[in-house]
Structure formats: structure tokens, C-alpha cells
DRENTORPA-609930 format. One record per residue: residue number from 1; residue in one letter; x, y, z of N, C-alpha, C in turn. Coordinates in nm, 3 decimals, always signed. Layout:
BEGIN
mikol zati: NUM vextor: A n.xx: X n.yy: Y n.zz: Z ca.xx: X ca.yy: Y ca.zz: Z c.xx: X c.yy: Y c.zz: Z $
...
This chain:
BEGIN
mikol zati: 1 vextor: X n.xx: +0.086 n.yy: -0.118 n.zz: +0.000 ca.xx: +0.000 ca.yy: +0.000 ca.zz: +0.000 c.xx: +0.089 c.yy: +0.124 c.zz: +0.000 $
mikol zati: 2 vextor: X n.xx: +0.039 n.yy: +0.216 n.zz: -0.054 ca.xx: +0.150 ca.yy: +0.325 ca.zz: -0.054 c.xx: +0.110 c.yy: +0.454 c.zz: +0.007 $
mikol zati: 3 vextor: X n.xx: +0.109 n.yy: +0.547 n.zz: +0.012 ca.xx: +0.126 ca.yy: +0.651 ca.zz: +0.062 c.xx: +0.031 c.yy: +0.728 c.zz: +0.035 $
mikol zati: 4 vextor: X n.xx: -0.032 n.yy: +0.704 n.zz: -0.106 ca.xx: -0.141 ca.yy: +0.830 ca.zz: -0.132 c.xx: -0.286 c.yy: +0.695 c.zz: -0.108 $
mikol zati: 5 vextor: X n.xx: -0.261 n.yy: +0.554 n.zz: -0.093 ca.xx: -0.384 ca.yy: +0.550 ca.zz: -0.092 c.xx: -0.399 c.yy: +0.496 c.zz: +0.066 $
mikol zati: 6 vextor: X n.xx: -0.257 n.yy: +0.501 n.zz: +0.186 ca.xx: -0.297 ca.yy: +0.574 ca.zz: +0.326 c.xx: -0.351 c.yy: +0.652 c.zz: +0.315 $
mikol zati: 7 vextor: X n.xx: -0.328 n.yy: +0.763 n.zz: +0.267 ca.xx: -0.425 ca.yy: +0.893 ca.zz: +0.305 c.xx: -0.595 c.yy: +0.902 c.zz: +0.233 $
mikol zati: 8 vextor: X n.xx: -0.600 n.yy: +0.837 n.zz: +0.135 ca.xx: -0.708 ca.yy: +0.847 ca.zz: +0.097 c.xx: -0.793 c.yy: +0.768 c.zz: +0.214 $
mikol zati: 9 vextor: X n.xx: -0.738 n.yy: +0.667 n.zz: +0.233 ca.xx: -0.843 ca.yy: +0.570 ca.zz: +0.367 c.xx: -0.827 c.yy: +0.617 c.zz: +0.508 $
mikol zati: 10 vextor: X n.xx: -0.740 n.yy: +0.708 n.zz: +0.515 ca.xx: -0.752 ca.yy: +0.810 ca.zz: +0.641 c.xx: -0.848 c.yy: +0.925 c.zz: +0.600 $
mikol zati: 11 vextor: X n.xx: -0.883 n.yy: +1.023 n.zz: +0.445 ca.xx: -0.933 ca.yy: +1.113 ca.zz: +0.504 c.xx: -1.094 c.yy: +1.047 c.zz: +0.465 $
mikol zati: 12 vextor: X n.xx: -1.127 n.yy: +0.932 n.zz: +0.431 ca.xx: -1.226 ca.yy: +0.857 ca.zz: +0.436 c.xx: -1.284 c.yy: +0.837 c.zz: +0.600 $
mikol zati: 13 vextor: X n.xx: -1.203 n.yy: +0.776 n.zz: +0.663 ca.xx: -1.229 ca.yy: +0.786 ca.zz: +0.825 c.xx: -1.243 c.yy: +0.873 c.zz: +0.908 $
mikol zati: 14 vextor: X n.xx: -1.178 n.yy: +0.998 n.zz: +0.840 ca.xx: -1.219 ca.yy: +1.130 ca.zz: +0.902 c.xx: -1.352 c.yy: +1.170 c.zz: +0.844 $
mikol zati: 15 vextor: X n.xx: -1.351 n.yy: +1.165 n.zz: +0.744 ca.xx: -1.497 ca.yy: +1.175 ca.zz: +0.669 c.xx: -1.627 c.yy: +1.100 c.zz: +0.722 $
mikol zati: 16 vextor: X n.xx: -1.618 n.yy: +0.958 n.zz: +0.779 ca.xx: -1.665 ca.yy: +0.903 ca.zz: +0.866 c.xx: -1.697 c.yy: +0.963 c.zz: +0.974 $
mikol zati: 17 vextor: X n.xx: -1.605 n.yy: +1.017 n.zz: +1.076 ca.xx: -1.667 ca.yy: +1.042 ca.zz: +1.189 c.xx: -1.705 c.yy: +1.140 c.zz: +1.209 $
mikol zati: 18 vextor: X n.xx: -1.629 n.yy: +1.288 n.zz: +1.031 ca.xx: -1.744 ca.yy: +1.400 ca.zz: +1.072 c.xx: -1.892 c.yy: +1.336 c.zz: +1.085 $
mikol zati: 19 vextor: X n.xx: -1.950 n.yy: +1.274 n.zz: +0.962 ca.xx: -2.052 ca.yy: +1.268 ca.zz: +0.946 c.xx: -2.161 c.yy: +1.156 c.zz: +1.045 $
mikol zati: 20 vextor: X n.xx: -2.057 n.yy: +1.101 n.zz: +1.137 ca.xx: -2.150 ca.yy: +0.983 ca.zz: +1.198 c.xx: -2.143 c.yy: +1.036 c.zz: +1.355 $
mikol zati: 21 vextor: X n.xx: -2.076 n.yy: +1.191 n.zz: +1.384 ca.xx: -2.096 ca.yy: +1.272 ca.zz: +1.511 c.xx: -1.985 c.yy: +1.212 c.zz: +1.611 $
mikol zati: 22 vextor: X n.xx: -1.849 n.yy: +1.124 n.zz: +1.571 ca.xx: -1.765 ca.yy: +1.126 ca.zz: +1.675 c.xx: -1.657 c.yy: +1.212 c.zz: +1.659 $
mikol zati: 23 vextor: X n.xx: -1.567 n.yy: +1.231 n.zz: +1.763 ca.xx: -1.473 ca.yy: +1.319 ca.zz: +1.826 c.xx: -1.365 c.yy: +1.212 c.zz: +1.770 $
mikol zati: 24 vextor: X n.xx: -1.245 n.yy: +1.313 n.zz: +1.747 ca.xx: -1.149 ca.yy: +1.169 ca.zz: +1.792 c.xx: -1.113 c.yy: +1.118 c.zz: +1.917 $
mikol zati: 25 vextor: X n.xx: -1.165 n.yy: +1.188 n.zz: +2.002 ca.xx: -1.157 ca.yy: +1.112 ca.zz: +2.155 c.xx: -1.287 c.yy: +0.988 c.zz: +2.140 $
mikol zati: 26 vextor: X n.xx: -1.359 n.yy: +1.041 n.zz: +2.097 ca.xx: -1.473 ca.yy: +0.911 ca.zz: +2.098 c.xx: -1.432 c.yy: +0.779 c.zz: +2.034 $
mikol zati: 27 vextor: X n.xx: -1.388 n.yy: +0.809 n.zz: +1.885 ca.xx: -1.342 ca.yy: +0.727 ca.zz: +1.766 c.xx: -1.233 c.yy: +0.669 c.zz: +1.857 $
mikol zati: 28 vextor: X n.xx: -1.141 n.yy: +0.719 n.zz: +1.914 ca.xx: -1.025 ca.yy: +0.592 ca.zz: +2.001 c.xx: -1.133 c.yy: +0.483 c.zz: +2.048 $
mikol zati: 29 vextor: X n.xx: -1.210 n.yy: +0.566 n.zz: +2.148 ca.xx: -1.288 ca.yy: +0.518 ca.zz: +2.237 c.xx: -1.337 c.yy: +0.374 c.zz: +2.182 $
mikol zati: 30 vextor: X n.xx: -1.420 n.yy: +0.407 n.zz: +2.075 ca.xx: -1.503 ca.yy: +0.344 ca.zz: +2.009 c.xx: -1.419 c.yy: +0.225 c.zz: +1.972 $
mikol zati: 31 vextor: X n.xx: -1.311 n.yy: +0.297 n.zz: +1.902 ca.xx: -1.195 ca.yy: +0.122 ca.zz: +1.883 c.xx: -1.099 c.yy: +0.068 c.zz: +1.925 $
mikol zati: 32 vextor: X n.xx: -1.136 n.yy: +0.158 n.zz: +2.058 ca.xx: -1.005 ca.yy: +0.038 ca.zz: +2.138 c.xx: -0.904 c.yy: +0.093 c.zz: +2.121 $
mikol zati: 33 vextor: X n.xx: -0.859 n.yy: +0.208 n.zz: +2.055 ca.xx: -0.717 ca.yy: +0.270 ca.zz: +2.025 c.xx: -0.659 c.yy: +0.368 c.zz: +2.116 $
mikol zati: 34 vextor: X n.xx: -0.566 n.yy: +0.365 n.zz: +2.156 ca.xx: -0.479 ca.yy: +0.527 ca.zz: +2.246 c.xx: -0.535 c.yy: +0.658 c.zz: +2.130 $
mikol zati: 35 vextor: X n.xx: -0.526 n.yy: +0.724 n.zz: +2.172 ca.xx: -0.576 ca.yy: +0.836 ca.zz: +2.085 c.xx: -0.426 c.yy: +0.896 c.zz: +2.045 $
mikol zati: 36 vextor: X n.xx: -0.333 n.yy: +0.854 n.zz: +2.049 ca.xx: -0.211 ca.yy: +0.872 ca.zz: +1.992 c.xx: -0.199 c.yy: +0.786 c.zz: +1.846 $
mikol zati: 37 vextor: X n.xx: -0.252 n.yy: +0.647 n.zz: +1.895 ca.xx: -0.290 ca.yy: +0.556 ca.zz: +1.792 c.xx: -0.356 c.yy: +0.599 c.zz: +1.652 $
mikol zati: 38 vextor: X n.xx: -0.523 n.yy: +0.636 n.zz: +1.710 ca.xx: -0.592 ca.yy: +0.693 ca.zz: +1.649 c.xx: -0.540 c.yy: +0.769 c.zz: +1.575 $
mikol zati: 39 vextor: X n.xx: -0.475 n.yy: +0.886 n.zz: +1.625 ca.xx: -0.430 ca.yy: +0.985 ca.zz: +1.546 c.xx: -0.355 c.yy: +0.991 c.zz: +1.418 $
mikol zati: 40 vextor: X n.xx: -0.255 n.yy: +0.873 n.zz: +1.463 ca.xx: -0.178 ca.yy: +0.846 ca.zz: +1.341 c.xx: -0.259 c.yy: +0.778 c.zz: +1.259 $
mikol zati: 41 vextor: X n.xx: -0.379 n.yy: +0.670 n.zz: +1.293 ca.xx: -0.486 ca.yy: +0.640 ca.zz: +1.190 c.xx: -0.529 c.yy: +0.747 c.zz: +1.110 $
mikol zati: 42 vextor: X n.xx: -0.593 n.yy: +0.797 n.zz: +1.206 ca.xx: -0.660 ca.yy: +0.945 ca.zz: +1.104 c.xx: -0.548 c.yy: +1.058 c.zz: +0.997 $
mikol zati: 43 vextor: X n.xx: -0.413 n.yy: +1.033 n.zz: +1.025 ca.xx: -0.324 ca.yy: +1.151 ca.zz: +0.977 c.xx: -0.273 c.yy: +1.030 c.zz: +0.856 $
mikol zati: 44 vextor: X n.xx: -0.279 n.yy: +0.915 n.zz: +0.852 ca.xx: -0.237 ca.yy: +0.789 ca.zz: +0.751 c.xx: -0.074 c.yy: +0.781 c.zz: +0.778 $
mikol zati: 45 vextor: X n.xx: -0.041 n.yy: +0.788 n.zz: +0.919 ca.xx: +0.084 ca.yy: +0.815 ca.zz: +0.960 c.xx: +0.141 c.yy: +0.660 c.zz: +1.004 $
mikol zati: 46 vextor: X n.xx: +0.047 n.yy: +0.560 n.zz: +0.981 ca.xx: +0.157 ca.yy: +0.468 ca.zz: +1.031 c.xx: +0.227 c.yy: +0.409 c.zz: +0.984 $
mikol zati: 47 vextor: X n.xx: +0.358 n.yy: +0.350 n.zz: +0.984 ca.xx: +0.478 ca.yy: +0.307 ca.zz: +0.900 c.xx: +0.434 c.yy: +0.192 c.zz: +0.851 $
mikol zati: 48 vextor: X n.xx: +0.360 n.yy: +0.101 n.zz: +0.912 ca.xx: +0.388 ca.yy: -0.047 ca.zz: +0.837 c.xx: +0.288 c.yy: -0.030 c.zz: +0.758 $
mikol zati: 49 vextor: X n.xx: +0.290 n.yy: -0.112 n.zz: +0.659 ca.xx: +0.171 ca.yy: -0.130 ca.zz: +0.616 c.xx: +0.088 c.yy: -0.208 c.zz: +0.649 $
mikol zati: 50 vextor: X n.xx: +0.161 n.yy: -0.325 n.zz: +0.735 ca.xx: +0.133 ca.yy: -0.455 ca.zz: +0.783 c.xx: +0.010 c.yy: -0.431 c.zz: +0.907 $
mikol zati: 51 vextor: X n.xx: +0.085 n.yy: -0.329 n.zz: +0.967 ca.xx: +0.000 ca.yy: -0.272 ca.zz: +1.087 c.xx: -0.136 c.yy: -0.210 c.zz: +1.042 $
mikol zati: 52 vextor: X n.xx: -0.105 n.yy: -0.112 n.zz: +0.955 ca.xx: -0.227 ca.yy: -0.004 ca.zz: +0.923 c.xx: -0.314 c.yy: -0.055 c.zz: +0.823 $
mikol zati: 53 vextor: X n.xx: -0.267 n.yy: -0.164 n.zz: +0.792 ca.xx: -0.390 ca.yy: -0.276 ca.zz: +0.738 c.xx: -0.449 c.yy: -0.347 c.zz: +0.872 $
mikol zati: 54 vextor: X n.xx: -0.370 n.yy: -0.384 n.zz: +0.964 ca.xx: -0.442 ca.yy: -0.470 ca.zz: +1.084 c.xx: -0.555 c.yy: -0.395 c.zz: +1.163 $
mikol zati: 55 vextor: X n.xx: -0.490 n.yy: -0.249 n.zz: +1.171 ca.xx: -0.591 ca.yy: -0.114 ca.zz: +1.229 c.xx: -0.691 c.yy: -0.105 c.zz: +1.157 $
mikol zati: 56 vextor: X n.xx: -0.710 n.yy: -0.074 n.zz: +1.037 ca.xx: -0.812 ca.yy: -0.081 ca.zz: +0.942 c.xx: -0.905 c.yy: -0.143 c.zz: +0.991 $
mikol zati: 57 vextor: X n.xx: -0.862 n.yy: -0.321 n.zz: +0.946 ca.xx: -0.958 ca.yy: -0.440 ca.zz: +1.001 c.xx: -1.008 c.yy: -0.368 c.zz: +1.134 $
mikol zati: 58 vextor: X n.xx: -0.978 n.yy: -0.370 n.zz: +1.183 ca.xx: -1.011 ca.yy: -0.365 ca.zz: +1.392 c.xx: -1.114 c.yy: -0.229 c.zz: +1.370 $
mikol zati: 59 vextor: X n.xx: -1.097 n.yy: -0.135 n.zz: +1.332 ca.xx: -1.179 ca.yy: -0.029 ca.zz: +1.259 c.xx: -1.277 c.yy: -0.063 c.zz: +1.247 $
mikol zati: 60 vextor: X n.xx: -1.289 n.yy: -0.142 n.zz: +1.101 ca.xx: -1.434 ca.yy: -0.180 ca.zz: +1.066 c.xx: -1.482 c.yy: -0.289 c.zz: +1.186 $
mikol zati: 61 vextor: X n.xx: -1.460 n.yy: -0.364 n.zz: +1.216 ca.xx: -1.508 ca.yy: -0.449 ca.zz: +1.294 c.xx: -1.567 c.yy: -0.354 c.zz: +1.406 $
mikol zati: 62 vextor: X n.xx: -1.491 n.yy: -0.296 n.zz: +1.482 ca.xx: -1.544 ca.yy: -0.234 ca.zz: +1.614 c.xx: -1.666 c.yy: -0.162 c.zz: +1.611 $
mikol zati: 63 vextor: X n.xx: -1.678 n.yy: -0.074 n.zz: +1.440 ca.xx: -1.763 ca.yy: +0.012 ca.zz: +1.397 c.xx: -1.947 c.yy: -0.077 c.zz: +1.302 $
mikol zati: 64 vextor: X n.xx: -1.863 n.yy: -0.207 n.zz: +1.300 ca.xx: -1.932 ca.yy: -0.272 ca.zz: +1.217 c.xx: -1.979 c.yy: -0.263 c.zz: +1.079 $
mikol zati: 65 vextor: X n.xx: -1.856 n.yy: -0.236 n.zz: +1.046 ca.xx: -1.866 ca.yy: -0.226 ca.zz: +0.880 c.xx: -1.802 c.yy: -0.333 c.zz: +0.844 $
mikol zati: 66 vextor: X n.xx: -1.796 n.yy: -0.341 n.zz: +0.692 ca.xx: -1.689 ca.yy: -0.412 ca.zz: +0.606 c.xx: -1.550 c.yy: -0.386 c.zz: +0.587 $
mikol zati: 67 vextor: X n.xx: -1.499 n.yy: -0.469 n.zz: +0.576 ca.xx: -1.347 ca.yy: -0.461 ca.zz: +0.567 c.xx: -1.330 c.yy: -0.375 c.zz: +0.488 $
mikol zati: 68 vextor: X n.xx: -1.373 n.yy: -0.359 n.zz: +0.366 ca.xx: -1.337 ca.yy: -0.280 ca.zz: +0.259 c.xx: -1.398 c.yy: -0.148 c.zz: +0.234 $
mikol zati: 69 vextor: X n.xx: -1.462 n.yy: -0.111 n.zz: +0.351 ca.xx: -1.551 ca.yy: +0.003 ca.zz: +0.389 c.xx: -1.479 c.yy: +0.179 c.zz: +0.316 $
mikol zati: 70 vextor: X n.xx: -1.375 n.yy: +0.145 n.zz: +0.421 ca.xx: -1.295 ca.yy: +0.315 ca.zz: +0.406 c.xx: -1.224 c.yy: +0.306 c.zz: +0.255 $
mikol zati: 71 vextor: X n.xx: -1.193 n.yy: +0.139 n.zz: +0.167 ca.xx: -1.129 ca.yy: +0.199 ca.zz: +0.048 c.xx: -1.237 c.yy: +0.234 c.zz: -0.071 $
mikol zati: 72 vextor: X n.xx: -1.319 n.yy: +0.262 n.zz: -0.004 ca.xx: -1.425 ca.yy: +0.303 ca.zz: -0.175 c.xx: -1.391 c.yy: +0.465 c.zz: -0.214 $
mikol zati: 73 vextor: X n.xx: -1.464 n.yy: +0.499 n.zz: -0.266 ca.xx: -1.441 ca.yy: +0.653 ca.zz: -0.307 c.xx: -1.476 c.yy: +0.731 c.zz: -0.239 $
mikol zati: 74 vextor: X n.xx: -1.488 n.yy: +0.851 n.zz: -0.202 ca.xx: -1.543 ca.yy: +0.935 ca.zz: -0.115 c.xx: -1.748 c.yy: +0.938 c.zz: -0.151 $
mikol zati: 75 vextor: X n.xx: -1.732 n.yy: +0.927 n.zz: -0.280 ca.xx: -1.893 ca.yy: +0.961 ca.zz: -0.335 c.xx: -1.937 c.yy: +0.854 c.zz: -0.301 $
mikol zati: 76 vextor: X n.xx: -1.933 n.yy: +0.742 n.zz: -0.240 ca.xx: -1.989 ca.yy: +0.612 ca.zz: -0.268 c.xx: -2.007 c.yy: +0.588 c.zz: -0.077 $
mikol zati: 77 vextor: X n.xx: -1.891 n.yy: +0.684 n.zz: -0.028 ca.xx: -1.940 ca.yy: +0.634 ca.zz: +0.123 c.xx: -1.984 c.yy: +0.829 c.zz: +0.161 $
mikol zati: 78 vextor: X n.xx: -2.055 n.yy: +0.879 n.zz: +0.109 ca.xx: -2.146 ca.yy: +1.008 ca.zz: +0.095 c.xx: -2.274 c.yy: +0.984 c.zz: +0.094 $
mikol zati: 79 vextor: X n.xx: -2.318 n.yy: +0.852 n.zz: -0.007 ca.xx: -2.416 ca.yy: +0.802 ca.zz: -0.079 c.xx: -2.467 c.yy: +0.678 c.zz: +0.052 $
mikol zati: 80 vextor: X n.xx: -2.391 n.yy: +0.685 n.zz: +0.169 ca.xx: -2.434 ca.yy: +0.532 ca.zz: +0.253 c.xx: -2.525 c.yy: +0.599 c.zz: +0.366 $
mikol zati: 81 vextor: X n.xx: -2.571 n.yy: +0.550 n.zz: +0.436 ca.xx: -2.615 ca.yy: +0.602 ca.zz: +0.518 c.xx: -2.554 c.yy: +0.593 c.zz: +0.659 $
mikol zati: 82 vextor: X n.xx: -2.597 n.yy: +0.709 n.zz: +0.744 ca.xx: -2.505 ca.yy: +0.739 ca.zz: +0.856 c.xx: -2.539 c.yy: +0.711 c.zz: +0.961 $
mikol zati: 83 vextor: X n.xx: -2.467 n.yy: +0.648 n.zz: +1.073 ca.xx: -2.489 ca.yy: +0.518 ca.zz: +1.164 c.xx: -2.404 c.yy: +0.665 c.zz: +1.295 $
mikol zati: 84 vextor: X n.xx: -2.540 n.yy: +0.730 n.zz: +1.349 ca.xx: -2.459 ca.yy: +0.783 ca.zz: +1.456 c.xx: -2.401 c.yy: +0.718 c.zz: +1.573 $
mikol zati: 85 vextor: X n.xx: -2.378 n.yy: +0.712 n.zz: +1.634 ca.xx: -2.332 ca.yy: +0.652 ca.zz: +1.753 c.xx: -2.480 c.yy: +0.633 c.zz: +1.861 $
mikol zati: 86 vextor: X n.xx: -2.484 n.yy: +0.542 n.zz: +1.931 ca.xx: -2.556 ca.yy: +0.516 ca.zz: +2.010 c.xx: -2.549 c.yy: +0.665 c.zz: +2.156 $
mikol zati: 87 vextor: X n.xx: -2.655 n.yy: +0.685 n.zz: +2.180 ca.xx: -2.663 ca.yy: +0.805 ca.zz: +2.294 c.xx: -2.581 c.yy: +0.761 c.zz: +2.416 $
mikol zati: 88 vextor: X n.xx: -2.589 n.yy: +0.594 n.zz: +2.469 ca.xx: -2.532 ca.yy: +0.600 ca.zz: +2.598 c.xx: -2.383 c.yy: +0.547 c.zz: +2.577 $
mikol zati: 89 vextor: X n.xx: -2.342 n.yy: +0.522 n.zz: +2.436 ca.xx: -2.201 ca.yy: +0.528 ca.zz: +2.413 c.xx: -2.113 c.yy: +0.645 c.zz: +2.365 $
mikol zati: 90 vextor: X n.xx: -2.201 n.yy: +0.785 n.zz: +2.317 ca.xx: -2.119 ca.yy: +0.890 ca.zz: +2.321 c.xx: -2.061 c.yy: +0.933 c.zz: +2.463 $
mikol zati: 91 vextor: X n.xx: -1.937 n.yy: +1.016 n.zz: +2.424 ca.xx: -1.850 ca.yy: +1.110 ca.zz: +2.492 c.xx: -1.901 c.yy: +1.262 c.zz: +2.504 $
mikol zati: 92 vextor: X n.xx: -1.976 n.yy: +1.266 n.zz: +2.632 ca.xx: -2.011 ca.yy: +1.387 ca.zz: +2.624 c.xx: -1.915 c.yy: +1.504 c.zz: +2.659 $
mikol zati: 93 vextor: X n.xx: -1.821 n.yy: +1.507 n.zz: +2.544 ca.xx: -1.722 ca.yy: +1.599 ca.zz: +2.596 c.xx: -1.769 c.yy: +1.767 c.zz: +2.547 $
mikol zati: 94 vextor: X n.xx: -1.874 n.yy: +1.792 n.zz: +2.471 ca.xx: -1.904 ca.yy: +1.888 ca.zz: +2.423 c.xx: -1.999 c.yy: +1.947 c.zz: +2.534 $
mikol zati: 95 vextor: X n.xx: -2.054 n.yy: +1.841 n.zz: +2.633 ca.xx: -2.175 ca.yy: +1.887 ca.zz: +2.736 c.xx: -2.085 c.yy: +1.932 c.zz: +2.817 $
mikol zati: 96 vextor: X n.xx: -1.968 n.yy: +1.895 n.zz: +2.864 ca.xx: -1.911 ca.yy: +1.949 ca.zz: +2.934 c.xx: -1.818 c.yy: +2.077 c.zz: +2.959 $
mikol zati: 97 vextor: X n.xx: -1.800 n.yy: +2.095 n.zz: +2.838 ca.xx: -1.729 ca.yy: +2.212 ca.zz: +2.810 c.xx: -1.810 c.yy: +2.274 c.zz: +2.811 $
mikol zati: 98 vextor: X n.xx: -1.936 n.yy: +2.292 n.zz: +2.745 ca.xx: -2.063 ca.yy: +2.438 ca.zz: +2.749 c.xx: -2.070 c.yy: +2.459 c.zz: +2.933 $
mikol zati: 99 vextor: X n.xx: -2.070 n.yy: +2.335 n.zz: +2.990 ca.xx: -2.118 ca.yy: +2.346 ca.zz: +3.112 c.xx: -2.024 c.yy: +2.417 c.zz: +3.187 $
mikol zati: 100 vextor: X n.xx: -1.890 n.yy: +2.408 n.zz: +3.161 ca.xx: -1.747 ca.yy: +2.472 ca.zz: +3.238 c.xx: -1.787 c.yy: +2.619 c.zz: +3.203 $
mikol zati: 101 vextor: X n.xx: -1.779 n.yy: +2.671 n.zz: +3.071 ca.xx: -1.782 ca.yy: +2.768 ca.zz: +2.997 c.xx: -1.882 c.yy: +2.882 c.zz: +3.078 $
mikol zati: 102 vextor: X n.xx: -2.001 n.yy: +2.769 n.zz: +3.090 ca.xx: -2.182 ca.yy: +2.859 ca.zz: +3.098 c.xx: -2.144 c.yy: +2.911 c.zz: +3.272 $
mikol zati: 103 vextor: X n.xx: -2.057 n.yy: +2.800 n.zz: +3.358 ca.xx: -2.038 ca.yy: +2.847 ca.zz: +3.489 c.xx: -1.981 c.yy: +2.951 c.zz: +3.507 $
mikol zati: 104 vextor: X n.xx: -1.837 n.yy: +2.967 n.zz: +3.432 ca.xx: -1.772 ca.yy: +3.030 ca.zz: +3.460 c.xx: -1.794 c.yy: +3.221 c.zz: +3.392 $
mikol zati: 105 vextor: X n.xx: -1.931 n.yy: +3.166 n.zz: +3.295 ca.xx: -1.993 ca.yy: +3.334 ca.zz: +3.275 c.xx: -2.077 c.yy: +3.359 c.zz: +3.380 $
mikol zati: 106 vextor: X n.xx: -2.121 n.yy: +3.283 n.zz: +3.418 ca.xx: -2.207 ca.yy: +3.233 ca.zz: +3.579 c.xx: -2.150 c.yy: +3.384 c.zz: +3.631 $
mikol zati: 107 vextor: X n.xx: -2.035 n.yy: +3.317 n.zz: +3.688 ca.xx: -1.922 ca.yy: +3.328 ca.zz: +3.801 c.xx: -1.896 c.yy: +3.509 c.zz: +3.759 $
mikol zati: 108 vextor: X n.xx: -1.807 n.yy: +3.500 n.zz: +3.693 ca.xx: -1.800 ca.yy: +3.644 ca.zz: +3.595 c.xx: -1.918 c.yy: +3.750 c.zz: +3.599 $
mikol zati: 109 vextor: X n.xx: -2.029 n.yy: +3.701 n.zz: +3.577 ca.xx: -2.137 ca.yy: +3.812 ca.zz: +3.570 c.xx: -2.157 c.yy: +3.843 c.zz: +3.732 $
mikol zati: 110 vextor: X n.xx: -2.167 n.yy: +3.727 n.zz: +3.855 ca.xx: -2.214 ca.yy: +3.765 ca.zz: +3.963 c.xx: -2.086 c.yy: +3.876 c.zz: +4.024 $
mikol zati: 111 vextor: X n.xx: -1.973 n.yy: +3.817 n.zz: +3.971 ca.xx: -1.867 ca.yy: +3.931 ca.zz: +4.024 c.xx: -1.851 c.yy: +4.068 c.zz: +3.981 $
mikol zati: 112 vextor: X n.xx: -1.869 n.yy: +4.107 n.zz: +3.808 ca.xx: -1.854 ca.yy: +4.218 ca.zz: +3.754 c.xx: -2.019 c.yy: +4.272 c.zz: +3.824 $
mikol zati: 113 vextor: X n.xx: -2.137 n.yy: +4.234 n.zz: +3.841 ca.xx: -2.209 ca.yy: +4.312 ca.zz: +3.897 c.xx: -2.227 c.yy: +4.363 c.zz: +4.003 $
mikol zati: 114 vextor: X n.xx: -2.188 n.yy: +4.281 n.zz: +4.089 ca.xx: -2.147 ca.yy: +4.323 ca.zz: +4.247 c.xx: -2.020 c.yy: +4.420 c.zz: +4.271 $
């Protein structure tokens, strides 16, 4: 495998999880990967090929697709339909940040008015 068609099946997987609502903290999550791991999945950074074919596999499986899922074309996995994540297996890392955020204007407004 070479180099441009790593990246094509990386920005396929990124393309994936814009559209199916995960994070890449979730997407580790979701497959079992360090998010260091992940990352180099998603950037098509890993050296072997041996490996980043084995990642692949473990990919689809975890996600429940086909093996051959991420090498189609971009138009063809546009055209599939989108498998969000289950509610009590997301990462609510977005609830939490509004919630830090919303306190701390909280916090801010009771002080600048007083």
C-alpha cells in the first residue's frame, strides 16, 4: 500500500466520523485505540503497512462495517447512510465544556455586577 492511498483511507475515516458525530476522543474510544494511535490512523501516519492494514480491520469491525468500507471513493461512502453513535455510548465531551464555559460566565457576571 503506498502513501497516497494511506491517506485516501484516512481522510475517508475522518470523513466518517465528521458525518456519523464522533470526536477523535470518541473514535479511540469506540476502537479500542490510544488516541495517539488513532491519530496516526486518522493523519495515515503509520509506518507499516502490515500494521495499518491490521488497524483498518479492527476499525471496521469495532464500527461494524466491512473490511473494505474506508477503500471506496469518497462519493460512494457520501451516498451510505449514517450510523450515529448510540446516545449512551457517546462522549459527552461537548456537554461538558458548554457546562465549564456557561459556569464560569455564571461566576464572571455575579462578580462584575457586584
Amino acid at each position: 500500500m503506498d502513501k497516497i492511498e494511506k491517506k485516501r483511507i484516512a481522510e475517508n475515516i475522518n470523513l466518517y466520523i465528521r458525518l456519523n458525530g464522533y470526536t477523535k476522543r470518541s473514535f479511540a474510544k469506540a476502537t479500542n485505540f490510544s488516541q495517539a494511535t488513532a491519530e496516526a490512523i486518522l493523519n495515515g501516519k503509520v509506518r507499516s503497512n502490515t500494521k495499518f492494514n491490521k488497524y483498518i480491520v479492527r476499525v471496521t469491525e469495532k464500527l461494524g462495517l466491512d473490511t473494505h468500507y474506508f477503500k471506496q471513493d469518497k462519493e460512494t461512502l457520501l451516498s451510505m447512510p449514517i450510523h450515529y453513535q448510540e446516545e449512551d455510548e457517546k462522549i459527552h465531551i461537548g456537554d461538558d465544556k458548554y457546562n465549564t464555559i456557561s459556569a464560569m460566565l455564571q461566576i464572571g457576571d455575579v462578580y462584575y455586577n457586584n
